[in-house]
C-alpha positions in Angstrom: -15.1 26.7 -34.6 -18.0 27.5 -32.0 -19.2 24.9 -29.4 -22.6 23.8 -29.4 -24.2 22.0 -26.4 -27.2 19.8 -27.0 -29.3 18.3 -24.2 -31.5 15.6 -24.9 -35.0 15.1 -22.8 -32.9 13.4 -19.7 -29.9 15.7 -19.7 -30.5 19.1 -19.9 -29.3 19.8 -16.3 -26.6 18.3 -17.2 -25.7 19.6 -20.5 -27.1 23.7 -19.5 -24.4 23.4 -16.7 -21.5 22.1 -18.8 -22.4 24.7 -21.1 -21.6 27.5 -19.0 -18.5 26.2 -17.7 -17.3 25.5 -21.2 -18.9 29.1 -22.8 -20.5 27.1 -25.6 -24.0 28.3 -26.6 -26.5 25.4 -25.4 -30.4 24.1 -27.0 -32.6 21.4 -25.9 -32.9 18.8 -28.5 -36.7 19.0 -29.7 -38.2 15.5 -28.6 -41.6 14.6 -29.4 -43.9 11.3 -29.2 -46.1 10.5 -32.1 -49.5 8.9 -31.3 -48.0 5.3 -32.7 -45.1 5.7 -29.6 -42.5 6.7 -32.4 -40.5 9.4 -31.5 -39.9 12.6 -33.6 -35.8 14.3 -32.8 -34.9 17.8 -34.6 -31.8 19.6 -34.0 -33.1 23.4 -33.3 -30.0 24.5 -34.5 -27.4 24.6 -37.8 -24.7 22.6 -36.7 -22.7 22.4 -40.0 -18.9 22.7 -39.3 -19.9 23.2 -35.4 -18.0 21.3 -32.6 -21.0 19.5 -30.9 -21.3 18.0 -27.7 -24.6 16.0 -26.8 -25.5 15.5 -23.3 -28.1 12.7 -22.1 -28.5 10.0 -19.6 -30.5 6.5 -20.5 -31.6 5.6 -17.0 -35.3 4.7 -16.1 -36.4 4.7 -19.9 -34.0 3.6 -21.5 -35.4 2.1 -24.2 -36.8 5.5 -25.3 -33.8 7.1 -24.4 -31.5 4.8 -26.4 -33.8 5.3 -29.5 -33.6 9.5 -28.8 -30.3 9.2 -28.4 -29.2 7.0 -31.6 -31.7 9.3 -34.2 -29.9 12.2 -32.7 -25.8 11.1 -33.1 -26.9 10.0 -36.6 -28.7 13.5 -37.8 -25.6 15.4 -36.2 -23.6 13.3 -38.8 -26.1 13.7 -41.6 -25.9 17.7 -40.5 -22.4 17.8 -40.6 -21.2 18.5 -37.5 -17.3 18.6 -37.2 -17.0 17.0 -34.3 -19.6 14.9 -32.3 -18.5 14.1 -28.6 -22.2 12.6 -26.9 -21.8 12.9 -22.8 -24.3 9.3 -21.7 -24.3 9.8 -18.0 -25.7 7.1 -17.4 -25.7 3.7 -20.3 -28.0 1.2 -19.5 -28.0 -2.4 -20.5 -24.2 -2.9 -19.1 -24.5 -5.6 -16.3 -25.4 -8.5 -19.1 -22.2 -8.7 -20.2 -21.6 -11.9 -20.8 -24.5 -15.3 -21.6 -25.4 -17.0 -18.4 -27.9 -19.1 -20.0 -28.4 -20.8 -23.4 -30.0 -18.1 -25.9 -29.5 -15.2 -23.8 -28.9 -11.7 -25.3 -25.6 -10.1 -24.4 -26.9 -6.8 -23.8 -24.0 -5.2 -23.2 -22.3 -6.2 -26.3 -25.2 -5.5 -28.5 -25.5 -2.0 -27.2 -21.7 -1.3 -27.4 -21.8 -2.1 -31.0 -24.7 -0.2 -32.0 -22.5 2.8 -30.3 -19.7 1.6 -32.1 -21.7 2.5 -35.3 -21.9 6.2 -35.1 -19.2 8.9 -36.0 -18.5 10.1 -32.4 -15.3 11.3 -31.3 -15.9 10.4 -27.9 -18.1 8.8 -25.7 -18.2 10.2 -21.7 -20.0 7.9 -19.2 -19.4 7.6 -15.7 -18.7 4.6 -13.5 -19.7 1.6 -16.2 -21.8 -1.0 -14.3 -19.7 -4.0 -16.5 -18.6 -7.3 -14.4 -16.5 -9.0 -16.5 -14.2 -5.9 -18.2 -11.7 -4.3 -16.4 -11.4 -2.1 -19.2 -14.4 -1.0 -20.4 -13.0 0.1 -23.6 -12.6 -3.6 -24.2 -16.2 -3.4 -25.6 -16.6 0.0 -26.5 -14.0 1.2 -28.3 -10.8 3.2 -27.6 -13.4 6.6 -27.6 -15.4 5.6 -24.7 -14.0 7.7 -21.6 -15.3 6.1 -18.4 -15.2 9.1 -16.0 -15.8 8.6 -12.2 -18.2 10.0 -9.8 -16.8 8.3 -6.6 -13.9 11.0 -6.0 -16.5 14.1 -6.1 -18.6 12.1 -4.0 -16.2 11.1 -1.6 -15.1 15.0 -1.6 -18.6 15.9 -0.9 -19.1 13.4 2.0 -15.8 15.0 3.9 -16.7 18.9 3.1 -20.3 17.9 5.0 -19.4 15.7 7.8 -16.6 14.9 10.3 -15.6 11.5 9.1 -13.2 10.7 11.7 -11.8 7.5 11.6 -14.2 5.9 9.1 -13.3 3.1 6.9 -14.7 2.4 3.4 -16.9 -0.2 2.7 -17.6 -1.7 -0.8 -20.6 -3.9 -1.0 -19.7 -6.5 -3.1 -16.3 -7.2 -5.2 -17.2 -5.3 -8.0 -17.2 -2.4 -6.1 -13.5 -2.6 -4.7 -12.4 -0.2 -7.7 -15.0 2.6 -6.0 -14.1 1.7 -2.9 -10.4 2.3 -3.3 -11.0 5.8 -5.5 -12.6 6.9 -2.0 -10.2 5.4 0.0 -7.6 7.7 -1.9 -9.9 11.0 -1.7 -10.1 10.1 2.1 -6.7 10.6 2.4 -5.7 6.9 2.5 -8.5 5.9 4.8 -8.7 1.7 5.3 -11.3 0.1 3.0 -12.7 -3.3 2.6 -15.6 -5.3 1.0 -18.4 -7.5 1.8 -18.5 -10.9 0.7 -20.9 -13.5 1.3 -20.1 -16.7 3.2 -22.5 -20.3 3.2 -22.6 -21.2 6.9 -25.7 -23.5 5.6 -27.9 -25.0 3.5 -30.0 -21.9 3.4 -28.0 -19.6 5.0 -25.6 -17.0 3.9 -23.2 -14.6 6.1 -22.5 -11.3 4.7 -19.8 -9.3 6.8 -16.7 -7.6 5.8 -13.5 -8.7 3.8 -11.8 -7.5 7.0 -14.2 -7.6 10.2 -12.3 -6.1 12.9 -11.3 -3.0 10.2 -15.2 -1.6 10.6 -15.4 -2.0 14.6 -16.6 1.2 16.4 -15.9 3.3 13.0 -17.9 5.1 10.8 -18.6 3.3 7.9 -18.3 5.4 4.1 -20.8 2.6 2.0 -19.4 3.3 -1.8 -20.9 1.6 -5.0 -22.0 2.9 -8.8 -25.6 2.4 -8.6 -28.3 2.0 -6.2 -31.3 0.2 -7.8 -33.5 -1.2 -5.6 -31.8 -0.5 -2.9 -31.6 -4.4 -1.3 -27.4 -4.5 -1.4 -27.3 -1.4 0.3 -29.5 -2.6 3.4 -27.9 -5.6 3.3 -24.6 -4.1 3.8 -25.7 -1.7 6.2 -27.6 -4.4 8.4 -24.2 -6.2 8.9 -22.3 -3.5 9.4 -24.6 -2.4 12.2 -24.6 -6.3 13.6 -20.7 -5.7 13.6 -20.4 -2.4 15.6 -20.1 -0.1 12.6 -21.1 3.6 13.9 -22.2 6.4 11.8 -23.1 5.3 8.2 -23.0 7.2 5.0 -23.8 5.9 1.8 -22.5 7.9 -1.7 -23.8 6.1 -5.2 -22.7 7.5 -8.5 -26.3 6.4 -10.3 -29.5 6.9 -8.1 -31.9 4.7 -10.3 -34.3 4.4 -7.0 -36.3 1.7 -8.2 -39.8 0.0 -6.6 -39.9 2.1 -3.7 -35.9 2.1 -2.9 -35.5 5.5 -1.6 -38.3 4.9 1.2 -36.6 1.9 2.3 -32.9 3.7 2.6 -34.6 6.8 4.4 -35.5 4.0 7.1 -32.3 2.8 7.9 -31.3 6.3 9.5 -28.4 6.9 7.6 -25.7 9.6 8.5 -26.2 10.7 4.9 -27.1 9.7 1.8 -25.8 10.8 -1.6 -25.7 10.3 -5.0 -24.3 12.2 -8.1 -27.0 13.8 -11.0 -26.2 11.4 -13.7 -29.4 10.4 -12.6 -31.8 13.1 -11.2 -33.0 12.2 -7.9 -34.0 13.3 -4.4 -30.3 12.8 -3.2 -28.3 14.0 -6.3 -26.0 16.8 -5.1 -23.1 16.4 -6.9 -22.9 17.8 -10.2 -21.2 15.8 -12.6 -20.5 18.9 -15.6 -17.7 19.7 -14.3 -15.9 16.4 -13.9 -16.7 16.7 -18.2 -15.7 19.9 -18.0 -12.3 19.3 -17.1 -11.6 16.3 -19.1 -13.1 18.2 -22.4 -10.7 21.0 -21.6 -7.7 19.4 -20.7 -8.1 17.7 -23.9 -8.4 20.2 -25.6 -4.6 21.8 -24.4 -3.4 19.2 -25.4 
C-alpha cells in the first residue's frame, strides 16, 4: 500500500522531511479561513486504502490548530484511509492535568479524550508536558507514543561544543526524566535539579539538588519547553551565584512567549537550542528522523 504524508499549516517542515526519509509521496493539507473565523480542511489527495501519516504541531494557536487537526483525522476516516498514524509535535493543553480549584476544566483530560475519539493507529508527540502521569499513556491511550527530543539535543550540544566536565541541570522536578536522558547521551555525566527552598516569609532560595555538583563546571540546562522564558533565567541566575561556568541551555519545545527569546539572548549563554517541533529562531534539531526511526522499526517488526 503507498505512504502518504500530509502536513498540516504548522507542520509541513516537519512532515516534507519525514517524507523523504520514509520515500512516501507528501501534500500540504489545504487550510483555509472563512470570513466567520471557521476553518475550511480538504485532503488534496485520494487517500482510499493509502497508509497515511499526518504531521502537525498545536503550539502558539492552538485552538486553531486543534480544530485543523480534529476536521482532518475525521475526513481521513470518512476517506478511507487504511491506516491513519497523525505525528502532534507539539499537544498543547497538557500541564492542567489535574483540578486545582473548584470548577476548573481539566484540560488535559478533555483533550486526551477528544483524541481518544478518532480512528488513529498511533499518536507521535514528543516530550508530554503532563505533571501528574508518569505514563502518559495513562490518559491517552495505549497508541500515544511519547517520543523524546532531549537525546538529539543533548547529541547536538556535544558535536558543537567541548563540554568538558559539565554537569546537567534540570530546573525543576519535573524535569529530572530530561535531565537524566542527557545525562545518559553525555556519557554518564552527573546531573541534578533545582529546587526551591523558603528561607522567609517572602523569600525563596533556588540552588541545586546537589550544590557542590555544579562548582566551576559547565552547566547543560535541560527541560521540555521554554515559554516565557522566567524558569530558565531563574536557573541560570543561581547557577551563576554558585560558580557555574559556561551555560548551555537545550529545550525540546521553543514556544518563546512575550518577548522570551530577547530576555535569554541577554543572559550570554554558551548556546542555546531547541528542537523544530516548534519553529523558532533556535530550532536546529530536526525531529523527522527521531519519527523516522520509530515508524520504520515498527514496521520490521
Amino acid at each position: 500500500m503507498p505512504t502518504i504524508v500530509l502536513g498540516g499549516s504548522a507542520g509541513s517542515h516537519v512532515g516534507y522531511e519525514l517524507s523523504r526519509i520514509l520515500g512516501a509521496s507528501y501534500y500540504d493539507v489545504e487550510v483555509r479561513e472563512f470570513p466567520d473565523g471557521e476553518l475550511y480542511v480538504r485532503i488534496p489527495v485520494d487517500v482510499s486504502g493509502a497508509d497515511v501519516v499526518y504531521v502537525n504541531s498545536l503550539a502558539k494557536r492552538p485552538n486553531d490548530l486543534l480544530v485543523e487537526t480534529f476536521l482532518t483525522l475525521r475526513t481521513l476516516e470518512d476517506l478511507g484511509a487504511r491506516t491513519i498514524r497523525s505525528v502532534l509535535a507539539y499537544i498543547p493543553y497538557a500541564r492542567q492535568d489535574a483540578r486545582f480549584n473548584p470548577g476548573e476544566a481539566v484540560s488535559a483530560l478533555v483533550i486526551s479524550e477528544l483524541l481518544k475519539s478518532f480512528k488513529v493507529d498511533r499518536v507521535y508527540t514528543f516530550d508530554l508536558h503532563l505533571h501528574r502521569f508518569r505514563d502518559p499513556r495513562q490518559l491517552f491511550g495505549d497508541s500515544l507514543v511519547n517520543l523524546t527530543a532531549i537525546r538529539d539535543l543533548a547529541r547536538y550540544l556535544s558535536e558543537h561544543h567541548k563540554l568538558g566536565e559539565c554537569v546537567v541541570v534540570g530546573p525543576d522536578e519535573e524535569s529530572e526524566q530530561w535531565a537524566r536522558v542527557a545525562s545518559e547521551e553525555l556519557g554518564g555525566a552527573p546531573y541534578t535539579i533545582m529546587e526551591k527552598r523558603r528561607i522567609s516569609a517572602t523569600d525563596v532560595l533556588v540552588e541545586p539538588r546537589d550544590p557542590e555538583l555544579v562548582r566551576g563546571r559547565a552547566a547543560v540546562l535541560v527541560d521540555d519547553i521554554i515559554s516565557t522564558g522566567g524558569t530558565i533565567v531563574e536557573t541560570v541566575r543561581a547557577l551563576r551565584n554558585l560558580g557555574v561556568g559556561d551555560v548551555y541551555v537545550a529545550a525540546t519545545h521553543a514556544i518563546l512567549a512575550h518577548g522570551a527569546y530577547n530576555r535569554l539572548v541577554k543572559l550570554e549563554l554558551r548556546d542555546l537550542v531547541a528542537s523544530d517541533t516548534v519553529l523558532s529562531p533556535i530550532s536546529r534539531v530536526h525531529v523527522a528522523p527521531i519519527v523516522a526511526r520509530h515508524i520504520l522499526g515498527q514496521e520490521r517488526r
